[in-house]
C-alpha positions as CSV (number, residue, x, y, z in Angstrom):
1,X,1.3,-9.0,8.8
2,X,1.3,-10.9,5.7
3,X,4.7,-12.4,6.5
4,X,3.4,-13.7,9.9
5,X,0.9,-15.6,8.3
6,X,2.2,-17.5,5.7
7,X,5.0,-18.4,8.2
8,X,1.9,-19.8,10.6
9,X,1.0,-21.4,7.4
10,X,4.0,-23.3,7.0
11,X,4.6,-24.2,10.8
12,X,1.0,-25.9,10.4
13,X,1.7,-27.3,7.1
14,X,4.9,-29.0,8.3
15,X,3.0,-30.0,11.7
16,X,-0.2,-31.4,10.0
17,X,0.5,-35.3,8.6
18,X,-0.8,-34.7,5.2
19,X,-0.7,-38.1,3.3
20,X,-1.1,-38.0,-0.8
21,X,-2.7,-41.3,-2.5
22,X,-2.2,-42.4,-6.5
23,X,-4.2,-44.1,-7.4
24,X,-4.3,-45.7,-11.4
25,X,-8.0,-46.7,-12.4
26,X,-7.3,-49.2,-14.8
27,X,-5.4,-46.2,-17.5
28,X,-2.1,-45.7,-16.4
29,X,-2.1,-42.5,-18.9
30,X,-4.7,-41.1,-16.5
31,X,-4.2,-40.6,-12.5
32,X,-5.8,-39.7,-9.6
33,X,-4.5,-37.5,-6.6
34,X,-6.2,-37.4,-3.5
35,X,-4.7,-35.5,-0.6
36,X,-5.8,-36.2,2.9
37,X,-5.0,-33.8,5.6
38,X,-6.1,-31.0,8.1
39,X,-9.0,-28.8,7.5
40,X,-7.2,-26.0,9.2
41,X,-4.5,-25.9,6.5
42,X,-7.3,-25.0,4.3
43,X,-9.2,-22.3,6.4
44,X,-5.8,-20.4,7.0
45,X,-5.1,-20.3,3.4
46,X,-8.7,-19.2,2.5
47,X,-8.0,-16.7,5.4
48,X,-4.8,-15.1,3.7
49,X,-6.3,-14.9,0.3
50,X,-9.2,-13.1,1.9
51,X,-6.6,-10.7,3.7
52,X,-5.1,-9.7,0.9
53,X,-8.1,-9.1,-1.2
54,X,-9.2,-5.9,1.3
55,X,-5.4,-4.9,1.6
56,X,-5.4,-2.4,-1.0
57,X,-2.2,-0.5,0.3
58,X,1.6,-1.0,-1.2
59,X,4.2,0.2,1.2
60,X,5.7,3.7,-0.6
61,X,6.6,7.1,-0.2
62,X,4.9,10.3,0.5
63,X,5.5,13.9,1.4
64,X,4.4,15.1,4.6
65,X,3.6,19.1,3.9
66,X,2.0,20.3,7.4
67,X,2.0,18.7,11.0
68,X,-0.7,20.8,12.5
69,X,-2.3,21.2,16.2
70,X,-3.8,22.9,18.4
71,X,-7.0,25.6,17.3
72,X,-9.2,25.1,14.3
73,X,-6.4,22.8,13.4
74,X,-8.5,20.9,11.3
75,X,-10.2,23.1,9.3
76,X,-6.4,24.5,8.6
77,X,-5.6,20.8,7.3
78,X,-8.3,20.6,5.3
79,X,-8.0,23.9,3.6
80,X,-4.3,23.6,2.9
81,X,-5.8,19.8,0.9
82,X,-7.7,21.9,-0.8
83,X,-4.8,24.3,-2.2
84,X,-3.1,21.5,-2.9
85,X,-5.7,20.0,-4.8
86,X,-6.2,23.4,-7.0
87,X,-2.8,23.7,-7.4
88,X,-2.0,20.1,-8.2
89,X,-4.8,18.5,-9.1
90,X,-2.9,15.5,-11.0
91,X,-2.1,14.6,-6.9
92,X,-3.5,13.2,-4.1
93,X,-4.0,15.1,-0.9
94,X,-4.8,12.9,2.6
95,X,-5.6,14.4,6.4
96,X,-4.6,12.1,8.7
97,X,-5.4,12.2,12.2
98,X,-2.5,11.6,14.2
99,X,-3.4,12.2,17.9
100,X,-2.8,15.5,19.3
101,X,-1.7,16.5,15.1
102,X,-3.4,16.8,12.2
103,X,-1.2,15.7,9.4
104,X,-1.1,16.4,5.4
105,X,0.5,14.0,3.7
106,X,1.2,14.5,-0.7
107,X,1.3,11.7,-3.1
108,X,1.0,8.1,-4.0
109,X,5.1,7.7,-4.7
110,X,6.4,4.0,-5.3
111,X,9.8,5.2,-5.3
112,X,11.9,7.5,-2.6
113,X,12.8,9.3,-6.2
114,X,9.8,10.0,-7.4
115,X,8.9,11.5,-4.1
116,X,12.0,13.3,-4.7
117,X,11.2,14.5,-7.8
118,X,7.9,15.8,-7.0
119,X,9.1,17.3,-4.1
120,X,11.9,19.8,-6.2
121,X,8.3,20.9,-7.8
122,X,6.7,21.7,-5.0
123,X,8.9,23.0,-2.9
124,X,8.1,26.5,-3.4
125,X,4.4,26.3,-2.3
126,X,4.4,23.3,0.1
127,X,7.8,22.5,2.1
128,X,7.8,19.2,3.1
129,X,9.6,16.1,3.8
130,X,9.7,13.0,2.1
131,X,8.2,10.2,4.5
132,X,7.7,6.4,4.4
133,X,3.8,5.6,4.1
134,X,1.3,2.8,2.8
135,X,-0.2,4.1,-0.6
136,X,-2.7,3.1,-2.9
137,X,-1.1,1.9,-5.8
138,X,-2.5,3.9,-8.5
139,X,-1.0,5.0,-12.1
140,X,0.4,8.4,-12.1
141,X,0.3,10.9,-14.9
142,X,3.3,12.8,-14.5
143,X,2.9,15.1,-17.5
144,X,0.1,16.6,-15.7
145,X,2.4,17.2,-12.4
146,X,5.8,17.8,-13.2
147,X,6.4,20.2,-16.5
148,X,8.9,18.7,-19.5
149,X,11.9,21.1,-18.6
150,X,13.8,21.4,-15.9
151,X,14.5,25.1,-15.4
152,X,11.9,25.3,-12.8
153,X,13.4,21.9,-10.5
């Protein structure tokens, strides 16, 4: 989405005649610039700084644990969140609503590796599989998640 729009931005930028005046008052140390050109250049630029201000999602990695339908599904979602939370309580847990399936997706991973990582952790309690997802970039404390040897990975 972002890409679309600053590629509109150009195309009107290169459409719109903009026209850029010096002018010297009297101190040539000293200039003025005035550029004259369309207003629209200006909203659509105003427009993508205001899109990215309530985009708050990085594209990233996540671990889809459960795909769940059909009876009490839900409450079967939100209960395995809540293990997860008491298990892992360092990691973020999301339910996501994906018509007919309830989903529960693990983690906040910037990396297909850290996914990875986390993922030889959990594997014992909550199989899953490592998926592509927009996350919110946050900072991770990974003493807290993944212990300091590796005789349990």
């Amino acid at each position: 989405m972002n890409k679309s729009l600053l590629l509109l931005l150009c195309i009107v930028a290169l459409m719109c005649p903009c026209k850029a005046q010096y002018t010297s008052g009297g101190n040539r140390s000293r200039g003025h610039v005035d550029i004259k050109g369309d207003v629209a250049v200006s909203q659509l630029v105003q427009k993508h700084i205001e899109l990215n201000e309530r985009v708050r999602t990085i594209p990233g990695y996540r671990i889809q644990v459960a795909s769940l339908s059909g009876t009490a599904s839900k409450n079967r979602a939100f209960e395995m969140k809540e293990r997860i939370h008491t298990t892992y309580p360092g990691v973020e847990a999301y339910v996501v609503f994906d018509e007919p399936n309830f989903k529960v997706k693990v983690g906040d991973f910037r990396t297909r590796l850290e996914a990875y990582v986390f993922l030889l952790h959990i594997k014992a309690d909550f199989p899953g599989t490592i998926i592509r997802d927009n996350i919110y970039p946050t900072q991770i404390n990974w003493d807290d998640i993944v212990p300091e040897t590796d005789e349990d990975i």
